[in-house]
C-alpha positions as CSV (number, residue, x, y, z in Angstrom):
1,X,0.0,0.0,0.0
2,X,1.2,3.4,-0.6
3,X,0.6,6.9,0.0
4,X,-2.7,8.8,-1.5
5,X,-2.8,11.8,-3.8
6,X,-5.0,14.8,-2.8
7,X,-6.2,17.9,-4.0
8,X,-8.1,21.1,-2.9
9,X,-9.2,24.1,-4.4
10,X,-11.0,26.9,-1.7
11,X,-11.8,30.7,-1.8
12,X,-8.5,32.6,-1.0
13,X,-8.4,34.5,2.2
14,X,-6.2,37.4,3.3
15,X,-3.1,34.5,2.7
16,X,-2.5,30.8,2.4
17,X,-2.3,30.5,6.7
18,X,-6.1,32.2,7.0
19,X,-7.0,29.8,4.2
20,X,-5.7,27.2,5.8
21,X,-7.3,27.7,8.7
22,X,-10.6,28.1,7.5
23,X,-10.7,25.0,5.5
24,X,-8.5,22.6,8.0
25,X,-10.9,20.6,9.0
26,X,-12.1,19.5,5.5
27,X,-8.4,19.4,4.3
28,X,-7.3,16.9,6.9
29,X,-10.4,14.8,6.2
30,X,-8.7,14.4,2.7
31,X,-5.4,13.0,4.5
32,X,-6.8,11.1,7.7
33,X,-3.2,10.2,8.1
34,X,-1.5,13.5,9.2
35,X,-2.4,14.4,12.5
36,X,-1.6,18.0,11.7
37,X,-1.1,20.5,8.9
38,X,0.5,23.8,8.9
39,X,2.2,25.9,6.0
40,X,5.7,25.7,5.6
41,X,8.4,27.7,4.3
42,X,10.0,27.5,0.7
43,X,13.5,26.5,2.2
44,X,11.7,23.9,5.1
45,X,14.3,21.3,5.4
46,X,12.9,17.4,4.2
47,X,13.1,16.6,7.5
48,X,11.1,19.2,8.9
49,X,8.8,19.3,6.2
50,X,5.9,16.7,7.1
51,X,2.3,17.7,7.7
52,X,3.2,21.1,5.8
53,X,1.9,23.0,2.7
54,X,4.9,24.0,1.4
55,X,4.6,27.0,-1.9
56,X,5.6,26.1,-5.0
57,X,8.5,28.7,-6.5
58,X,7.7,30.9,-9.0
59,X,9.8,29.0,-11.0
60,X,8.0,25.9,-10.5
61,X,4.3,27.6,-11.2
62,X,6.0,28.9,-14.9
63,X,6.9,24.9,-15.4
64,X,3.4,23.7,-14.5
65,X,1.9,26.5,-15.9
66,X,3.3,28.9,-18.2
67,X,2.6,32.1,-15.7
68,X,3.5,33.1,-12.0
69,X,0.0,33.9,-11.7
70,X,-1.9,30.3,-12.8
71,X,-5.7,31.5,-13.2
72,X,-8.7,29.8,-11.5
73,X,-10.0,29.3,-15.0
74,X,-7.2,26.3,-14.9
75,X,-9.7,23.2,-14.2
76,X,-8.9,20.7,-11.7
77,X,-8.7,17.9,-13.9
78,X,-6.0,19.8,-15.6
79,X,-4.1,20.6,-12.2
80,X,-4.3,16.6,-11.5
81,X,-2.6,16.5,-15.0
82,X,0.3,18.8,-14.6
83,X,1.3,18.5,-11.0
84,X,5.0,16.3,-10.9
85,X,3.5,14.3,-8.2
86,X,6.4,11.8,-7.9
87,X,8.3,15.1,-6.7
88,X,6.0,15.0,-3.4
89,X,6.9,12.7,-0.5
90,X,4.2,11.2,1.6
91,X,3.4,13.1,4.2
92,X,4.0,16.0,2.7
93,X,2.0,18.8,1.0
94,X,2.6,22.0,-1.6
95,X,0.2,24.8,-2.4
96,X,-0.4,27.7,-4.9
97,X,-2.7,30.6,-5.5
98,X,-4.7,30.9,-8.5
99,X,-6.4,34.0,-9.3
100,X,-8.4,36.2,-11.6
101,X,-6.6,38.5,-13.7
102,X,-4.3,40.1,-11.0
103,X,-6.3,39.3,-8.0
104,X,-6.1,36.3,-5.7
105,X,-9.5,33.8,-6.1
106,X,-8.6,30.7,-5.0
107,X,-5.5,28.5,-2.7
108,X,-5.3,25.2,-4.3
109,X,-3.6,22.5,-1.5
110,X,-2.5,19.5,-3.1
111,X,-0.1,16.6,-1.1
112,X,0.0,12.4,-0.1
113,X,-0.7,10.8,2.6
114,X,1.2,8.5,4.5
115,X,0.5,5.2,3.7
């Protein structure tokens, strides 16, 4: 047996930690496995880095996407499609902000479980 994929989209907040903890609850119901989740830094050590939503560099966003900005008009299915998953360890997490023109809309959280 191996870790799960999961994936997230909610209504931005003021930042990714007040989206976070609006929608904790029905995050961690999608990874029963981590007794926790927090956001992490860019930089968080591998070690240090499970149970966290860690961003993905702007670099990383023009790979997947072809913009720093990826809009929310980018469906899910496609999200699914482009994400490098076998770059996420279990346990671990990684989120970005999509938005609408300029403007934040939505915080996608994406990760694996354990096992």
């Amino acid at each position: 047996m191996g870790g799960e994929p999961w994936l997230i989209r909610k209504k931005h907040e003021a930042d990714a930690e007040k989206t976070l903890a609006k929608y904790r609850d029905e995050i961690l119901k999608l990874t029963p496995d981590w007794p926790e989740i927090r956001i992490g830094e860019a930089d968080q050590s591998y070690d240090s880095a499970f149970c966290c939503l860690i961003p993905f560099s702007q670099s990383q966003l023009v790979d997947l996407f072809g913009t720093e900005t990826p809009q929310s008009s980018v469906s899910t299915n496609d999200i699914w499609r482009l994400i490098f998953w076998e770059d996420i360890e279990r346990g671990q997490g990684r989120y970005f902000v999509l938005h609408a023109g300029d403007k934040p809309e939505e915080c996608c959280f994406l990760g694996y479980s354990f096992d």
